[in-house]
C-alpha positions, 0 to 999 in steps of 0.5 A, a space after each residue: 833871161 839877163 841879169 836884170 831880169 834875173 835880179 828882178 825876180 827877187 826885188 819886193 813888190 807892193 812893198 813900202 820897204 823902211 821908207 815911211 813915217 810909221 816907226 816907232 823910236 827908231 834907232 837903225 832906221 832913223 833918219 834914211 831916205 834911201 839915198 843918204 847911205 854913204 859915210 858922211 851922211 852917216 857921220 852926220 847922224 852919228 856914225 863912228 862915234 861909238 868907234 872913237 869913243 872905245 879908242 878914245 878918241 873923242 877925248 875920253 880914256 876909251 874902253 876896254 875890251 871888258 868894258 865894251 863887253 859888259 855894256 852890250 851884256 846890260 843892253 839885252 841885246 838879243 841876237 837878231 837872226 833867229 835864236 834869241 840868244 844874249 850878244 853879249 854872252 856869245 862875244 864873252 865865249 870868245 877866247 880874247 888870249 888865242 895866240 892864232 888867228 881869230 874871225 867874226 862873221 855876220 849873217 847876212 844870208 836873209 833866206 826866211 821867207 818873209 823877212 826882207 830886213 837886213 837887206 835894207 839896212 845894208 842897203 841904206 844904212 850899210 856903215 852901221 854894220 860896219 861899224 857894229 862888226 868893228 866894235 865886236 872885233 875890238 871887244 873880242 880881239 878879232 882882227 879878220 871879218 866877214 859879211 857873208 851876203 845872201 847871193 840873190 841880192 846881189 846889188 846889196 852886196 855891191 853897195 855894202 862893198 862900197 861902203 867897205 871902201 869908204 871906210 877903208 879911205 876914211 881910216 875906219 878899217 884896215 890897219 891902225 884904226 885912227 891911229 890906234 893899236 887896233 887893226 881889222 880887215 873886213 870883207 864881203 862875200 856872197 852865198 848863192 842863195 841857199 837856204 840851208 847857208 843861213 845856219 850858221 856852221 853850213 855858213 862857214 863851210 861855203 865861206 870856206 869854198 866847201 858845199 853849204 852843209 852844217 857841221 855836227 856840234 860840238 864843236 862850237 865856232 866859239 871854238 873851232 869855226 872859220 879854217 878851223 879858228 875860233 869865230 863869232 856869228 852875228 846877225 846883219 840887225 844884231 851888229 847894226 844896233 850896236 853902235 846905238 848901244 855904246 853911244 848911249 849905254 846899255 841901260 838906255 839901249 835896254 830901256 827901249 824895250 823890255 826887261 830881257 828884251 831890250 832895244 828896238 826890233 824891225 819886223 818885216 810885216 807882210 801877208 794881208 795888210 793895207 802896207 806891207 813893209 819893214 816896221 822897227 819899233 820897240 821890243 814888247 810893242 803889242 801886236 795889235 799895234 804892229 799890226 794898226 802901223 801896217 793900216 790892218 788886214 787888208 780889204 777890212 777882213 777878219 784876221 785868221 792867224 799870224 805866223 810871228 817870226 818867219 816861216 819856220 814859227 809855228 802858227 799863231 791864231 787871231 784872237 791868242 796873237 791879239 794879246 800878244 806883244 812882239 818880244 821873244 818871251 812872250 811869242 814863246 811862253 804865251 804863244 808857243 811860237 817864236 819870234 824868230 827872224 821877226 817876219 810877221 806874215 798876216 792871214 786873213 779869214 780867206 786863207 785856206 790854211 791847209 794851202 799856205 802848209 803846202 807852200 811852205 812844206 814844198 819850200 822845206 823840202 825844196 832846201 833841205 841841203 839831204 845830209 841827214 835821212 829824216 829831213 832829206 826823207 821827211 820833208 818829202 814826205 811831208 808836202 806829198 801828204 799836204 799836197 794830197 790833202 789840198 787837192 782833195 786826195 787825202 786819206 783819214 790816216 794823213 793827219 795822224 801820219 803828218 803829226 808822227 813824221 814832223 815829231 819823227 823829224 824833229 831833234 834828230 838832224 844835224 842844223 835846225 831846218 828839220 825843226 823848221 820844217 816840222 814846226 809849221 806842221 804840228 802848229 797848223 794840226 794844233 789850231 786848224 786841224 778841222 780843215 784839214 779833217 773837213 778838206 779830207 772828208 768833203 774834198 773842199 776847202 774851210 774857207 768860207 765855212 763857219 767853222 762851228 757849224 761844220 761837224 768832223 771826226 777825228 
């Protein structure tokens, strides 16, 4: 196989990537046509304003680092990789008087499956993170940067490494930054597409050259991180919505969403939908909407359940997900799932759900990195089970078995893949179990099947 072919595997298919009309109020994806993605096209659209402005110069006194600080903390601006967390709280943990050397960090190992989000925008609009990653430099006082960069895309890579260059010539990176005091040397490097390399800490074990394995915490990276130096970790989406945020303000950036949720959000919708593809709109858009701009469940089907925020998210049925609105508070008080990396993925009523479990429990236990016994074990032993189960040897004791083991997983592993790997299971027991109990006793699937004609035990 060449490197065509091998590259070829991981393009997307039947998708309409961040190319269409469908947006709502889009702020990073606004305005890309697939090939405007080089730096004087991104100074037409107001690229590098939000940098002269903090420097001043564009005229005004600038900003300082405080002042940059607490725009982002009144923006809402929420960490996009994952977790939800507040930007601008993370970047005010950083030690801005260190005496050695600090680091910044984006995360751009997109290994979710179901999230093909950042890889667009740093393959169309790559200098916006480029730019984000120079404000929170500035804001923290961090003078060496890092884009670690999913290794299964690598043309990605190459064309955020090019970006890089233009910056560099145009005086936006390196030494003195247009004439200031202010020096920042940004580089990329890419992974080599583990999985486990999108936690945060096992991130910077493989930037260190080391084997991708996350390490205990405490100690945070706000303290001891990169080489051992304090570091701040960001994700790809969450520096490219921030230079949006200092050329307009926080209030206007938290105005697009909602209270504790501001801004817009790119949702990578997939699954069974008339058009899969990437979707920014803004924070608390109901889902019934996402769902109309992705042209509905394919083929006119039903909808079954939604999985919300990537494959770690706990499963969602149809008619609680319709009431929905795509933000982190309400998917997790009201949906007890998570927003997560914002991959929507979209079942209709011919999925067999026990099916779709096996599939991402044989994903989990594929990328377990074995540092740690339950999840090494675990993972195993949880796709064995589910995998009995669809092939119609499953046993009575299996369901209350996988309830115990991803319960016995869960907050007992060093990083969050054990969690990740135990939430779908315990939220498909949750909603579905009668197909699990119906596959165990008739050896058959559901799918077809009125589910309230159908008489099971347990």
């Amino acid at each position: 196989m060449n490197v065509e072919q091998i590259l070829n595997q991981f393009q997307a298919t039947g998708v309409e990537t961040c190319f269409h009309d469908r947006h709502i109020n889009p702020q990073i994806y606004a305005g890309l046509n697939g090939k405007n993605w080089g730096i004087q096209d991104y100074e037409v659209r107001g690229g590098y304003a939000a940098l002269r402005k903090i420097l001043g110069k564009d005229g005004s006194e600038g900003l300082t680092q405080d002042q940059v600080i607490a725009t982002v903390k009144e923006s809402g601006l929420r960490g996009r990789g994952g977790a939800g967390f507040p930007t601008g709280l993370k970047w005010s943990f950083m030690p801005r008087q260190f005496p050695g050397q600090k680091y910044l960090v984006c995360n751009s190992d997109e290994g979710e499956p179901g999230t093909c989000k950042d890889r667009d925008i740093m393959e169309y609009n790559p200098h916006t993170v480029i730019e984000g990653m120079i404000i929170a430099a500035y804001a923290m006082g961090i003078s060496v940067g890092y884009n670690y960069i999913h290794g299964e895309i690598f043309h990605t890579y190459e064309r955020f490494e090019a970006a890089l260059e233009e910056a560099r010539a145009a005086g936006y990176l390196g030494d003195n930054i247009l004439g200031s005091s202010f020096s920042f040397q940004l580089h990329a490097s890419h992974g080599f597409g583990a999985y486990i390399c999108g936690e945060e800490t096992a991130l910077l074990e493989s930037l260190e050259g080391k084997k991708g394995q996350p390490r205990f915490k405490p100690p945070f990276p706000a303290s001891f991180g990169l080489y051992g130096k304090p570091t701040t970790i960001n994700n790809t989406e969450t520096f490219a919505a921030v230079p949006w945020i200092i050329r307009n303000g926080g209030q206007a950036y938290l105005e697009c969403g909602k209270p504790n949720n501001g801004g817009t959000k790119i949702f990578s919708v997939s699954g069974d939908v008339e058009r899969p593809g990437n979707y920014e709109v803004p924070m608390g858009t109901p889902f019934a909407k996402l769902l109309e701009l992705a042209g509905g469940v394919r083929g006119g089907r039903k909808l079954k359940a939604v999985i919300p925020g990537g494959s770690s998210s706990p499963v969602i049925p149809a008619d609680l997900m319709m009431k929905l609105t795509m933000d982190y508070d309400s998917i997790a008080k009201e949906g007890g799932s998570m927003l997560g990396s914002g991959a929507v993925i979209v079942m209709d009523e011919t999925r067999c759900m026990v099916k779709a479990l096996a599939r991402l429990s044989y994903f989990y236990s594929h990328e377990s990195c074995g540092q740690c016994t339950p999840c090494r074990e675990g993972t195993g032993w949880l796709w064995r089970m589910v995998d009995r189960i669809e092939h119609g040897q499953g046993r009575a004791s299996d369901i209350d078995m996988l309830d115990s083991v991803a319960g016995n997983i869960m907050g007992r592993t060093i990083c969050a893949l054990g969690d990740a790997a135990a939430m779908p299971v315990r939220g498909m027991l949750k909603h579905f179990r009668h197909e699990f109990v119906h596959l165990i006793e008739h050896k058959t699937s559901m799918v077809g099947v009125d589910a309230t004609s159908v008489k099971t035990h347990g």
